[in-house]
mmCIF file of the N, C-alpha and C atoms, coordinates in Angstrom:
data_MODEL
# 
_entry.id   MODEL 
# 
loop_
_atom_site.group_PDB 
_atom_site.id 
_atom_site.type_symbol 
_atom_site.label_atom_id 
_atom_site.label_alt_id 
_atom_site.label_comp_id 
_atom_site.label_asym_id 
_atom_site.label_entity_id 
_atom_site.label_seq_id 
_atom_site.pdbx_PDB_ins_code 
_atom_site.Cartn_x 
_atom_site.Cartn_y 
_atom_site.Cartn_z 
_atom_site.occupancy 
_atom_site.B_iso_or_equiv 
_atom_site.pdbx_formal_charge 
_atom_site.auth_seq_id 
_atom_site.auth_comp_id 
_atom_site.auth_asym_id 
_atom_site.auth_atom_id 
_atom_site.pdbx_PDB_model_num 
ATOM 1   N N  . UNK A 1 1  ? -19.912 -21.062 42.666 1.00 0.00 ? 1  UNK A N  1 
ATOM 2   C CA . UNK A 1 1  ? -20.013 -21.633 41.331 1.00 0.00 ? 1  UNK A CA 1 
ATOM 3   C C  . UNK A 1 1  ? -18.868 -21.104 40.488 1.00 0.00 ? 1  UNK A C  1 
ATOM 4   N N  . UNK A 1 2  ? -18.272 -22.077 40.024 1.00 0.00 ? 2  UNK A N  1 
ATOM 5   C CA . UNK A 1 2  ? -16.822 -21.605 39.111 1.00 0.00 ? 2  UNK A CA 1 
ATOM 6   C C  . UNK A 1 2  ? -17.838 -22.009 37.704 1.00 0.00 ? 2  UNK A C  1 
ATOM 7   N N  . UNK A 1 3  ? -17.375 -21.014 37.049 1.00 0.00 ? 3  UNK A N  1 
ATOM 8   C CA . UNK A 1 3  ? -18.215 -21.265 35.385 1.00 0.00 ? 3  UNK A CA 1 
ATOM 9   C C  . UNK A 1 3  ? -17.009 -20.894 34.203 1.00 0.00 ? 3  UNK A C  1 
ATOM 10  N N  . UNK A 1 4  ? -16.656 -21.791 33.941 1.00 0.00 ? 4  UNK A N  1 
ATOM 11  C CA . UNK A 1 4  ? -15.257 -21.593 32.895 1.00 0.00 ? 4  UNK A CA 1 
ATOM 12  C C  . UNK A 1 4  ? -15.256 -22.447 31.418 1.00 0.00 ? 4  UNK A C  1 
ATOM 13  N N  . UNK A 1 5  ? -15.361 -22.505 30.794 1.00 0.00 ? 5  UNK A N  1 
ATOM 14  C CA . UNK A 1 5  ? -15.351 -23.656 29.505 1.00 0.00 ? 5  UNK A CA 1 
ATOM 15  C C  . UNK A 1 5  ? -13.505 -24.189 29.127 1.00 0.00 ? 5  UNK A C  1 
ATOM 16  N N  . UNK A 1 6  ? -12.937 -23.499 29.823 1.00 0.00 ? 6  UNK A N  1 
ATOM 17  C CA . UNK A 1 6  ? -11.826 -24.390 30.205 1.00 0.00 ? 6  UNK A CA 1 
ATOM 18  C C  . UNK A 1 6  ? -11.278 -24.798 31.887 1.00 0.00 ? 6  UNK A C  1 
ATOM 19  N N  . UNK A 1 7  ? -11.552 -26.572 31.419 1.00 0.00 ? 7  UNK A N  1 
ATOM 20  C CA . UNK A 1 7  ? -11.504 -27.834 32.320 1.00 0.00 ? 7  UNK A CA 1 
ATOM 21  C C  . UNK A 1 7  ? -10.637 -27.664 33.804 1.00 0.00 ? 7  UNK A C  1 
ATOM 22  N N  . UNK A 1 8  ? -9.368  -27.229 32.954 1.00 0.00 ? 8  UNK A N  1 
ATOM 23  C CA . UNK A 1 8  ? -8.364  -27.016 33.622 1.00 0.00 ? 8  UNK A CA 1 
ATOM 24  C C  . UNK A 1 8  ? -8.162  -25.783 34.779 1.00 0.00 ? 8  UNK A C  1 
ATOM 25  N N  . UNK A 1 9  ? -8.688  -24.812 34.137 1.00 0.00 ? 9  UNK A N  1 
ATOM 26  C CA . UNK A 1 9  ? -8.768  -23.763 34.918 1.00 0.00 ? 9  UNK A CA 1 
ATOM 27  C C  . UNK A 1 9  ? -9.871  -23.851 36.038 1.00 0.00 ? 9  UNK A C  1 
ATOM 28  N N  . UNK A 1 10 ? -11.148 -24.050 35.427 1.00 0.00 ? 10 UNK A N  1 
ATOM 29  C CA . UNK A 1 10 ? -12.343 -24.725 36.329 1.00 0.00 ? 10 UNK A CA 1 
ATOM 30  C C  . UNK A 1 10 ? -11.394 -25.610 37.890 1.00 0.00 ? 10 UNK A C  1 
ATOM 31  N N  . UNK A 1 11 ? -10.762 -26.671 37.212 1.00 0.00 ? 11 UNK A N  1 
ATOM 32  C CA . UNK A 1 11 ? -10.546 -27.189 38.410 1.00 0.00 ? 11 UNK A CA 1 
ATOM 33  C C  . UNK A 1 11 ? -9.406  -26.937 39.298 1.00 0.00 ? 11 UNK A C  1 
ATOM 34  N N  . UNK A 1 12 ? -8.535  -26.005 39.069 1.00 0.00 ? 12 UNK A N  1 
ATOM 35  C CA . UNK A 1 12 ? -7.639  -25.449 39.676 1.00 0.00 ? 12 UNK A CA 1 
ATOM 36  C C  . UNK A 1 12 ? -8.326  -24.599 40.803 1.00 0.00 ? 12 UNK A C  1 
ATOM 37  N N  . UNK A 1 13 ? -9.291  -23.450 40.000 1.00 0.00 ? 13 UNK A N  1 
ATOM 38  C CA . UNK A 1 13 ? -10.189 -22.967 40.745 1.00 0.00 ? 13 UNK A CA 1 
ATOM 39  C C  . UNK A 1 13 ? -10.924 -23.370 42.170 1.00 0.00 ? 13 UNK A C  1 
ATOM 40  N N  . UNK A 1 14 ? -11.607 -24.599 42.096 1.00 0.00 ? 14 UNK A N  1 
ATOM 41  C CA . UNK A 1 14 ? -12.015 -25.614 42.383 1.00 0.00 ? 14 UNK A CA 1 
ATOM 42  C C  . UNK A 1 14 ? -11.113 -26.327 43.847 1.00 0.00 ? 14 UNK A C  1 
ATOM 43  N N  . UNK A 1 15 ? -10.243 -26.727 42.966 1.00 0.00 ? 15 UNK A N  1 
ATOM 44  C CA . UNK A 1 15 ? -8.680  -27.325 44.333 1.00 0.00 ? 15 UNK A CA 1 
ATOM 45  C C  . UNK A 1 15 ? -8.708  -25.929 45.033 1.00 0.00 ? 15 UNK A C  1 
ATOM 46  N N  . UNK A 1 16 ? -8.297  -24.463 45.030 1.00 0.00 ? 16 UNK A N  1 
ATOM 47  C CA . UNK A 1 16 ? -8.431  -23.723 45.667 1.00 0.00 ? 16 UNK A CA 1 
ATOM 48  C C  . UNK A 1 16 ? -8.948  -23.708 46.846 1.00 0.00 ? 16 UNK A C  1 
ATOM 49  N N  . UNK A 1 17 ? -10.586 -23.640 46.145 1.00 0.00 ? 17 UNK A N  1 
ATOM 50  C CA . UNK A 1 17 ? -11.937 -23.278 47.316 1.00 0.00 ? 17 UNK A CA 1 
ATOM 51  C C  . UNK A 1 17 ? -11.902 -24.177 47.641 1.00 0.00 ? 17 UNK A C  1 
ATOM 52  N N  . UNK A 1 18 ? -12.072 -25.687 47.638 1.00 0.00 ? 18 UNK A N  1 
ATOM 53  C CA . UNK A 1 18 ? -12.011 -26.852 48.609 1.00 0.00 ? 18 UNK A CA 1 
ATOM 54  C C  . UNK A 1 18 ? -11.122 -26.776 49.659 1.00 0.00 ? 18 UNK A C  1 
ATOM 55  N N  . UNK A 1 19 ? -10.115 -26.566 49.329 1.00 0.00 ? 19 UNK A N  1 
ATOM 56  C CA . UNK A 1 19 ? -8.917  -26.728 50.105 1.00 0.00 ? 19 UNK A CA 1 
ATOM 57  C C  . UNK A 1 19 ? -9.506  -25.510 51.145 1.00 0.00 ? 19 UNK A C  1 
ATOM 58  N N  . UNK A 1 20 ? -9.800  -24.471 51.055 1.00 0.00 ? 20 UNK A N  1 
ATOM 59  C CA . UNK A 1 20 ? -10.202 -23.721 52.177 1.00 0.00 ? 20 UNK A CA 1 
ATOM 60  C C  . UNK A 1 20 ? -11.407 -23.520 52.803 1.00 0.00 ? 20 UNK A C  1 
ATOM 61  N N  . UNK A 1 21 ? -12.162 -25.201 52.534 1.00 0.00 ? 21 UNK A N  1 
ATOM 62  C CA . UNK A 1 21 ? -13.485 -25.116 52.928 1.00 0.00 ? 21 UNK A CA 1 
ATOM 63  C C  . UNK A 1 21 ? -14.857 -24.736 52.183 1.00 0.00 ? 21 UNK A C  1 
ATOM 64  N N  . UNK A 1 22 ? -14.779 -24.624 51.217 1.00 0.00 ? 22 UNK A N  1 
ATOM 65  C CA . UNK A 1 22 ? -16.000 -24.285 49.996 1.00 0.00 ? 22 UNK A CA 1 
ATOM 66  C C  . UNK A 1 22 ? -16.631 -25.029 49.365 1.00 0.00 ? 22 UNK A C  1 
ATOM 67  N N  . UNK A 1 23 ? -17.576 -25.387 49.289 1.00 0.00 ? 23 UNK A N  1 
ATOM 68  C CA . UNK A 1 23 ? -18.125 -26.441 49.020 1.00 0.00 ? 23 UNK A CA 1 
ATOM 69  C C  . UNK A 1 23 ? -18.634 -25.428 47.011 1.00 0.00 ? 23 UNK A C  1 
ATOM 70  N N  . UNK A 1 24 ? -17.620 -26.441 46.010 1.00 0.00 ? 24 UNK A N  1 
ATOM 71  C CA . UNK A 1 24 ? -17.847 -26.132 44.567 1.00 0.00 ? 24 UNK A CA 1 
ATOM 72  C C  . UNK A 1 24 ? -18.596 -26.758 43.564 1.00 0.00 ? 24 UNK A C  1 
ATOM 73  N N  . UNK A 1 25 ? -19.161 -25.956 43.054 1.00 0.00 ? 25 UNK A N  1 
ATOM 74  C CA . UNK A 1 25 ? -20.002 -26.238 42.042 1.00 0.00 ? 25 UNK A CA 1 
ATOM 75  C C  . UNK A 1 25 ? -19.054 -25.916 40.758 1.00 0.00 ? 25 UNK A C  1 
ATOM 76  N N  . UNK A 1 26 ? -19.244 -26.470 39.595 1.00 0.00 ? 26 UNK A N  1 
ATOM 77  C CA . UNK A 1 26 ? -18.624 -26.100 38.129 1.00 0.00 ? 26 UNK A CA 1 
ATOM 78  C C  . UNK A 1 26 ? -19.496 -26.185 37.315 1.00 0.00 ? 26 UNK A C  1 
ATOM 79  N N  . UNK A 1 27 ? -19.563 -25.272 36.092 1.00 0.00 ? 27 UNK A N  1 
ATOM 80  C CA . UNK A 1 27 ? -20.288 -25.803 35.195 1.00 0.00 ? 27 UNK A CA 1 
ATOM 81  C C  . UNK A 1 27 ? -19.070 -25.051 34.134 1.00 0.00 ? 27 UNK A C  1 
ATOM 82  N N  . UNK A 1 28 ? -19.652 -25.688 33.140 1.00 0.00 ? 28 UNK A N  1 
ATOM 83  C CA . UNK A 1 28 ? -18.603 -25.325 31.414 1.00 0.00 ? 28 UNK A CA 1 
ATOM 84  C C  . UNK A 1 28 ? -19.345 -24.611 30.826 1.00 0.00 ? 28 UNK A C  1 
ATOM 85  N N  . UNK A 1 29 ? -20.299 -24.331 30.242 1.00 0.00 ? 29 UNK A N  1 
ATOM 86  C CA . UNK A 1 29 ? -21.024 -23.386 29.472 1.00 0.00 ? 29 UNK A CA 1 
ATOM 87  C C  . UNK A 1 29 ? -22.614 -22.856 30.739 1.00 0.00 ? 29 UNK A C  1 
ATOM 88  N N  . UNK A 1 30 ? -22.466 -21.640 29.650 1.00 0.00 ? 30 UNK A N  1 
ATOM 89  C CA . UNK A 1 30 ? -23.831 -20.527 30.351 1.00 0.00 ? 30 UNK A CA 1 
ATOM 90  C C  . UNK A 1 30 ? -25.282 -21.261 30.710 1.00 0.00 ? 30 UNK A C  1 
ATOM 91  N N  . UNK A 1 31 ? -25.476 -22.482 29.774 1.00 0.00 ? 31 UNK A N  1 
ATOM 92  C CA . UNK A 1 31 ? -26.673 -22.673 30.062 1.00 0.00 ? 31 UNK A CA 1 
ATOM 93  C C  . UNK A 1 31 ? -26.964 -23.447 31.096 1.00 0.00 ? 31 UNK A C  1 
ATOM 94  N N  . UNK A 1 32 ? -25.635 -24.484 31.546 1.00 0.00 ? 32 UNK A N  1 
ATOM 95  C CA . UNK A 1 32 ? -25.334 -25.432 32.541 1.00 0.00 ? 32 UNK A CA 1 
ATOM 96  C C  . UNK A 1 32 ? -25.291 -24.059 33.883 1.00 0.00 ? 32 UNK A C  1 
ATOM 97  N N  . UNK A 1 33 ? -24.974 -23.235 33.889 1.00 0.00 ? 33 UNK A N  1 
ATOM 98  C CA . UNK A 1 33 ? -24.391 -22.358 34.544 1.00 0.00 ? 33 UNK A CA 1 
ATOM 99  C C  . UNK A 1 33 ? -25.583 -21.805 35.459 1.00 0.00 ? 33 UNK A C  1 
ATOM 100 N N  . UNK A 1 34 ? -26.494 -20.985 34.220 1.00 0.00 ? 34 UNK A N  1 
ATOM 101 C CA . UNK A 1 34 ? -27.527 -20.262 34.524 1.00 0.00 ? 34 UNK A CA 1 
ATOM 102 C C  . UNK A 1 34 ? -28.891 -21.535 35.076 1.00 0.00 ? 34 UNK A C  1 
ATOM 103 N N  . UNK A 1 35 ? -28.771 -22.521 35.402 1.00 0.00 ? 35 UNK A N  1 
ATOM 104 C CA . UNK A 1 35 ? -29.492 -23.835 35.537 1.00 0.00 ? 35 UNK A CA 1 
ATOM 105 C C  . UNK A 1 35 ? -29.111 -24.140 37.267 1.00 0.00 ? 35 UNK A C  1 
ATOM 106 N N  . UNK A 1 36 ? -27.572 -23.704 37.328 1.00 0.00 ? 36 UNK A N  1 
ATOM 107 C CA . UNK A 1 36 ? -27.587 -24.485 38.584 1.00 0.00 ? 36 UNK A CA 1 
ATOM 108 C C  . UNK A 1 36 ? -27.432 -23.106 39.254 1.00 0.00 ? 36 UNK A C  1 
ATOM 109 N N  . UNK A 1 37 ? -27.238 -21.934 39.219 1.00 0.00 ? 37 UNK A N  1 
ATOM 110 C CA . UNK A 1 37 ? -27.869 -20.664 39.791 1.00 0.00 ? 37 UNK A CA 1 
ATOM 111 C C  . UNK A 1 37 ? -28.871 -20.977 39.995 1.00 0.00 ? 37 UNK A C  1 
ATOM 112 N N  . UNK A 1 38 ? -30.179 -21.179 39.366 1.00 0.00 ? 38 UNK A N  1 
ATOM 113 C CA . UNK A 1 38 ? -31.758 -21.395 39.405 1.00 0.00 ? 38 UNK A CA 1 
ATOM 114 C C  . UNK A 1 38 ? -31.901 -23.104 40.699 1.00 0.00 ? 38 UNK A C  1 
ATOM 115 N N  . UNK A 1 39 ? -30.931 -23.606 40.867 1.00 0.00 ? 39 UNK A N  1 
ATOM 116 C CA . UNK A 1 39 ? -31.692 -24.566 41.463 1.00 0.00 ? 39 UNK A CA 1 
ATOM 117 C C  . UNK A 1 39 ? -30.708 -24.645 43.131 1.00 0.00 ? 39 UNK A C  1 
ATOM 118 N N  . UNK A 1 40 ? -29.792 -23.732 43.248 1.00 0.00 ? 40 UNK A N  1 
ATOM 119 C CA . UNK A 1 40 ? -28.688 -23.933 44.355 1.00 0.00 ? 40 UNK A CA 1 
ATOM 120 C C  . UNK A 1 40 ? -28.521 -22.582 44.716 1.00 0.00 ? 40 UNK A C  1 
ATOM 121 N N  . UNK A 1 41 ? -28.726 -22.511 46.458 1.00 0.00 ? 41 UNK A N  1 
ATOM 122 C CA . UNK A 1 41 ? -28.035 -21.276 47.049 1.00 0.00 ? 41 UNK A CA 1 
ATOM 123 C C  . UNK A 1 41 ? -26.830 -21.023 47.209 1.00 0.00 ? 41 UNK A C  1 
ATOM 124 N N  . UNK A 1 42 ? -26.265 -19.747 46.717 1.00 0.00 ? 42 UNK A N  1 
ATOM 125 C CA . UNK A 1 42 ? -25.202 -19.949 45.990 1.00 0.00 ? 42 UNK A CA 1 
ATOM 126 C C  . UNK A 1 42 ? -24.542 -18.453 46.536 1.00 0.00 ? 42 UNK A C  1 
ATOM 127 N N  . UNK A 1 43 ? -23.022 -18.273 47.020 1.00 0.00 ? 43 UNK A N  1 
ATOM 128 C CA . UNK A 1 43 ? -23.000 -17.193 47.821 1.00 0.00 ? 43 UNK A CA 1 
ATOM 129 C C  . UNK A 1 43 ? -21.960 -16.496 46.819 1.00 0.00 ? 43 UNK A C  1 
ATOM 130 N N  . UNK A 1 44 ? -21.065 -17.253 45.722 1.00 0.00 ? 44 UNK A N  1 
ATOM 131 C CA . UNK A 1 44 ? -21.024 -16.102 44.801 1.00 0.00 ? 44 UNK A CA 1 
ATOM 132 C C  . UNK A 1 44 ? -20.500 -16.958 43.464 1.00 0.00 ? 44 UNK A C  1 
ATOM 133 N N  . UNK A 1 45 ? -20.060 -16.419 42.496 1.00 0.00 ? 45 UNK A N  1 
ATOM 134 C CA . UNK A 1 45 ? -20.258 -17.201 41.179 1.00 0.00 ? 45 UNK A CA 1 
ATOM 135 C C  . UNK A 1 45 ? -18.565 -16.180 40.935 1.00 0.00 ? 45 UNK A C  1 
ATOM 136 N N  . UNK A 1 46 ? -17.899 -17.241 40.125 1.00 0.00 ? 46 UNK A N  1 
ATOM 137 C CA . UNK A 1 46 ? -16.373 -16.667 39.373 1.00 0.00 ? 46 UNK A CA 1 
ATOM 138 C C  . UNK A 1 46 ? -16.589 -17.013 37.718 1.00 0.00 ? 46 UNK A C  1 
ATOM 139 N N  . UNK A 1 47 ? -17.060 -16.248 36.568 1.00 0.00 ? 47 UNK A N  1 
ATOM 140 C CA . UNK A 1 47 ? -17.164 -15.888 35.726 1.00 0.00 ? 47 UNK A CA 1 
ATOM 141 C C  . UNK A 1 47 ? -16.455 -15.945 34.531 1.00 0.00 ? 47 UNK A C  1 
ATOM 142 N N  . UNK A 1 48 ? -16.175 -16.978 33.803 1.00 0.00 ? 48 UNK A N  1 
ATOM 143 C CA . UNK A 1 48 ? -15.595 -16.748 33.004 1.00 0.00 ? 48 UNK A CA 1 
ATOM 144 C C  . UNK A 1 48 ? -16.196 -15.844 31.545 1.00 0.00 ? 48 UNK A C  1 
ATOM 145 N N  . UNK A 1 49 ? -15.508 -14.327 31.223 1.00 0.00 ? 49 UNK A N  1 
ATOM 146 C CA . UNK A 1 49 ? -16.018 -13.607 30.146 1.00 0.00 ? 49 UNK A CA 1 
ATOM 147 C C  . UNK A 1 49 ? -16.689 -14.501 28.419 1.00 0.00 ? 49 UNK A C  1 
ATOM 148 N N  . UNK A 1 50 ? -15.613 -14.853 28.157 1.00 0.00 ? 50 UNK A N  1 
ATOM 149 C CA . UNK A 1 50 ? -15.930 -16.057 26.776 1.00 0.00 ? 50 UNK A CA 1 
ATOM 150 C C  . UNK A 1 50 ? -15.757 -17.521 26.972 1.00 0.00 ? 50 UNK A C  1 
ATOM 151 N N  . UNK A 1 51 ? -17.371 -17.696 27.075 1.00 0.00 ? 51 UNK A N  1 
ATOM 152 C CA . UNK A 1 51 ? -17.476 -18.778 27.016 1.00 0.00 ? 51 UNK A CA 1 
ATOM 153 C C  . UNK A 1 51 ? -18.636 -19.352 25.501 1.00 0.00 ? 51 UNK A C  1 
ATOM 154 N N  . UNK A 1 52 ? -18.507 -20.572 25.472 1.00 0.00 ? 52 UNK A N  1 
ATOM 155 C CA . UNK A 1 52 ? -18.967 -20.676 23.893 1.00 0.00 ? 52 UNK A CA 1 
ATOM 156 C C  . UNK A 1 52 ? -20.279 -20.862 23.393 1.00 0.00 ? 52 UNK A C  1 
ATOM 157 N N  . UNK A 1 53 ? -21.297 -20.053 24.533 1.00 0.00 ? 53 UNK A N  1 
ATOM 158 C CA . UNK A 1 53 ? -22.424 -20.584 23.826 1.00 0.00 ? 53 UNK A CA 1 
ATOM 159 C C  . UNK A 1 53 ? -23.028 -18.825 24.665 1.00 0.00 ? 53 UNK A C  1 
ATOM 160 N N  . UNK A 1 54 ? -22.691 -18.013 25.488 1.00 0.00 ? 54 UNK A N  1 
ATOM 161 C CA . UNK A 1 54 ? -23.198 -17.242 25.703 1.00 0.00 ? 54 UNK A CA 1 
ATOM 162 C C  . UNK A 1 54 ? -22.070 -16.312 26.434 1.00 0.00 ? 54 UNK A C  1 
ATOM 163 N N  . UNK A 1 55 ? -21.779 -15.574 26.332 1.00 0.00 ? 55 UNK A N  1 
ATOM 164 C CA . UNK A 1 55 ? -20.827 -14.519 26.654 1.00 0.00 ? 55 UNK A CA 1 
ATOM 165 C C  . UNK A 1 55 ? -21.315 -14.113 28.387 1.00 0.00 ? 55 UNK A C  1 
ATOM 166 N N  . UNK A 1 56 ? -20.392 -13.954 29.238 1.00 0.00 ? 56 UNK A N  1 
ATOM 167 C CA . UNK A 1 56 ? -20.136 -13.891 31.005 1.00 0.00 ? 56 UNK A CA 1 
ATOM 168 C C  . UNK A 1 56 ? -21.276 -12.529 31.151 1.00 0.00 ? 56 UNK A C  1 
ATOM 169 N N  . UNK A 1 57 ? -20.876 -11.515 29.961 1.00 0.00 ? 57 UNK A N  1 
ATOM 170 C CA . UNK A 1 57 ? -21.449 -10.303 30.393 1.00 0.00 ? 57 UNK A CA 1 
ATOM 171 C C  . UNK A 1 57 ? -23.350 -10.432 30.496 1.00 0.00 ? 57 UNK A C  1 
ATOM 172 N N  . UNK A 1 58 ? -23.458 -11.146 29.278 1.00 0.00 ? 58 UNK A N  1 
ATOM 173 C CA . UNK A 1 58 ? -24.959 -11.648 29.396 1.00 0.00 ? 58 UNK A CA 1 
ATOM 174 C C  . UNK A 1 58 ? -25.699 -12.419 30.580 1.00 0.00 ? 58 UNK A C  1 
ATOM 175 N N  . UNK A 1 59 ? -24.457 -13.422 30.976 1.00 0.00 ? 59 UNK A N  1 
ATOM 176 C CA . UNK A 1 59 ? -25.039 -14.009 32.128 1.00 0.00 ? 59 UNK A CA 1 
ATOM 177 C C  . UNK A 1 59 ? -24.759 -13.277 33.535 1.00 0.00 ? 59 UNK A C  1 
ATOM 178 N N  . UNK A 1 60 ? -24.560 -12.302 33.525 1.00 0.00 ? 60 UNK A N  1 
ATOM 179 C CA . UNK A 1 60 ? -24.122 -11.245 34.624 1.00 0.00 ? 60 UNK A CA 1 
ATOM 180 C C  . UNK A 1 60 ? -25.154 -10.351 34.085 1.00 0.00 ? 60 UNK A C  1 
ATOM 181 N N  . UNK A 1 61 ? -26.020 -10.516 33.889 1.00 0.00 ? 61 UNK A N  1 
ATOM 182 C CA . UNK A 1 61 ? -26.885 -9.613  33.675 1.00 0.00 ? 61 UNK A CA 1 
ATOM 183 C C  . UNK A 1 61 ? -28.373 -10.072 33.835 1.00 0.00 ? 61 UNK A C  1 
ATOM 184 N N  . UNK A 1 62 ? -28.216 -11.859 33.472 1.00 0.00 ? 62 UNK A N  1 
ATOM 185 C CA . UNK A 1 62 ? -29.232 -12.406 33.832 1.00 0.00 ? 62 UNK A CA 1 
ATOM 186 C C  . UNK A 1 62 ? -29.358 -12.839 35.445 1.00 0.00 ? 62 UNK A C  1 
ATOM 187 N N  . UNK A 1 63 ? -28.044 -12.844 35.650 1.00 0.00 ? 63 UNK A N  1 
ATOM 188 C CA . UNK A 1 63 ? -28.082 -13.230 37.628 1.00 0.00 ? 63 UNK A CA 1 
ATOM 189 C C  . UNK A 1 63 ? -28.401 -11.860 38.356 1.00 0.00 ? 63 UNK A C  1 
ATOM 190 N N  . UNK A 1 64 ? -28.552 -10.945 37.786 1.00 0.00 ? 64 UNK A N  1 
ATOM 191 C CA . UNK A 1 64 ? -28.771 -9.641  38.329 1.00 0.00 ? 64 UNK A CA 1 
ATOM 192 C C  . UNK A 1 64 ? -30.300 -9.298  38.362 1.00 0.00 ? 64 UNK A C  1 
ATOM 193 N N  . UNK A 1 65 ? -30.984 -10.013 37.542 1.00 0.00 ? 65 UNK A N  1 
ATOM 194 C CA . UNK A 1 65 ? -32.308 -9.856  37.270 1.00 0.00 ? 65 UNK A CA 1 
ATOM 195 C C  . UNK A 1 65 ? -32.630 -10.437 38.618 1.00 0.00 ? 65 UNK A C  1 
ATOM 196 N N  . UNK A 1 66 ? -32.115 -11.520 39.230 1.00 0.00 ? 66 UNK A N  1 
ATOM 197 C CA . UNK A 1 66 ? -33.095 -12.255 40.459 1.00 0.00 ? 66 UNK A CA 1 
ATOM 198 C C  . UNK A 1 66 ? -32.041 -12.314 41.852 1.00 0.00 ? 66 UNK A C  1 
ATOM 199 N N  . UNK A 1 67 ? -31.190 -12.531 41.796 1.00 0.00 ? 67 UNK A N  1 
ATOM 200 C CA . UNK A 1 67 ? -29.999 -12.725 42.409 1.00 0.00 ? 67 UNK A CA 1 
ATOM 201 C C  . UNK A 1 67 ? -28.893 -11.401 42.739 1.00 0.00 ? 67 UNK A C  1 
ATOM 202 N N  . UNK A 1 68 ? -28.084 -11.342 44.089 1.00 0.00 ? 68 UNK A N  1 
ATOM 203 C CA . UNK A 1 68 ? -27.467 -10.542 44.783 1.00 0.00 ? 68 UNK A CA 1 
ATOM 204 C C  . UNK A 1 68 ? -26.025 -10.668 45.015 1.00 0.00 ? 68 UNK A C  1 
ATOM 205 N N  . UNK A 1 69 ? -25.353 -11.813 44.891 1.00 0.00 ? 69 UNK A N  1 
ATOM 206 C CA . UNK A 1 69 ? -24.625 -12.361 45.453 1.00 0.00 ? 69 UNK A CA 1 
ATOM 207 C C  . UNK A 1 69 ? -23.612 -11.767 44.348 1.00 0.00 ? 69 UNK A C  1 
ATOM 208 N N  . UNK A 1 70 ? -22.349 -11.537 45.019 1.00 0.00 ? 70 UNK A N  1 
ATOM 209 C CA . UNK A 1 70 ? -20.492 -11.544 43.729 1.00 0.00 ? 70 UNK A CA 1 
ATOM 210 C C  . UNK A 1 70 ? -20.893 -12.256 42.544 1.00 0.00 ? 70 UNK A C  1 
ATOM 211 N N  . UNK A 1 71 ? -20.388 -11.450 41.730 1.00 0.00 ? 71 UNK A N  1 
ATOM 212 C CA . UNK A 1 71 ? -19.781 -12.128 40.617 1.00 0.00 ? 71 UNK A CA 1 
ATOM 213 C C  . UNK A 1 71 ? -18.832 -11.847 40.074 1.00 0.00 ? 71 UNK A C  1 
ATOM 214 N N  . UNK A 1 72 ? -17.369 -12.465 40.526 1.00 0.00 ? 72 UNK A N  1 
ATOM 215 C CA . UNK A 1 72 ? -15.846 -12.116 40.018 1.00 0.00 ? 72 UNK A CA 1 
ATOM 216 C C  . UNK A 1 72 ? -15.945 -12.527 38.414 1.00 0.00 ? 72 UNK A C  1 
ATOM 217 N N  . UNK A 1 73 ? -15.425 -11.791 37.543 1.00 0.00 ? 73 UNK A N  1 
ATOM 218 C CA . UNK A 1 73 ? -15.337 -11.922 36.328 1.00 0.00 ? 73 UNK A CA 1 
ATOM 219 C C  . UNK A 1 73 ? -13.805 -12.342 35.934 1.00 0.00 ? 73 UNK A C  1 
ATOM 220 N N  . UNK A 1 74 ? -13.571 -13.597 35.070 1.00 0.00 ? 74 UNK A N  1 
ATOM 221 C CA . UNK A 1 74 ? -12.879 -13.767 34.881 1.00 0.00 ? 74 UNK A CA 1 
ATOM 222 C C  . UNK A 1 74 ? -12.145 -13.283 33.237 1.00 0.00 ? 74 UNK A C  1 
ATOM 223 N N  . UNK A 1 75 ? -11.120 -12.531 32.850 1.00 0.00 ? 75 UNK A N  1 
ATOM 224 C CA . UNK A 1 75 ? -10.486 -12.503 31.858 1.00 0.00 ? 75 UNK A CA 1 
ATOM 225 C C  . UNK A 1 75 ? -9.142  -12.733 31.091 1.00 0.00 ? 75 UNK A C  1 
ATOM 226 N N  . UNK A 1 76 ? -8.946  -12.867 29.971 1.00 0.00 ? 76 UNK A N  1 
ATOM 227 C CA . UNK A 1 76 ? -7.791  -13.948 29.591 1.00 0.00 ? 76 UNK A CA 1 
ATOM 228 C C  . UNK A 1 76 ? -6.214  -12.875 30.115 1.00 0.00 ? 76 UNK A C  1 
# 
């Protein structure tokens, strides 16, 4: 899961992991984010820190409550 609120970066991200076989998920904000964590097995999540409706560190804290898997943090 790439989670970025910018488009561009999201899908660069994205072209990456495809290209080497990864099957990607995106979402733009935390709540889209923390939604498809809850409904998809998911082997690790890339983080963007500020995003505009809930800050990376919060949601790295809520995937920690249930969930095991990476979470690369992304910063500017």
């Amino acid at each position: 899961l790439v989670v970025d609120d910018e488009k561009e970066i999201a899908a660069l991200i994205e072209l990456y992991l495809t290209n080497d076989g990864y099957t990607v998920y995106k979402c733009y904000n935390a709540m889209d984010a923390l939604e498809c964590i809850n409904k998809n097995k998911l082997d690790l999540v890339i983080l963007d820190i500020m995003l505009p409706d809930i800050d990376g560190f919060h949601i790295c804290q809520k995937i920690r409550e249930k969930f095991y898997f990476p979470v690369i943090m992304l910063t500017a």
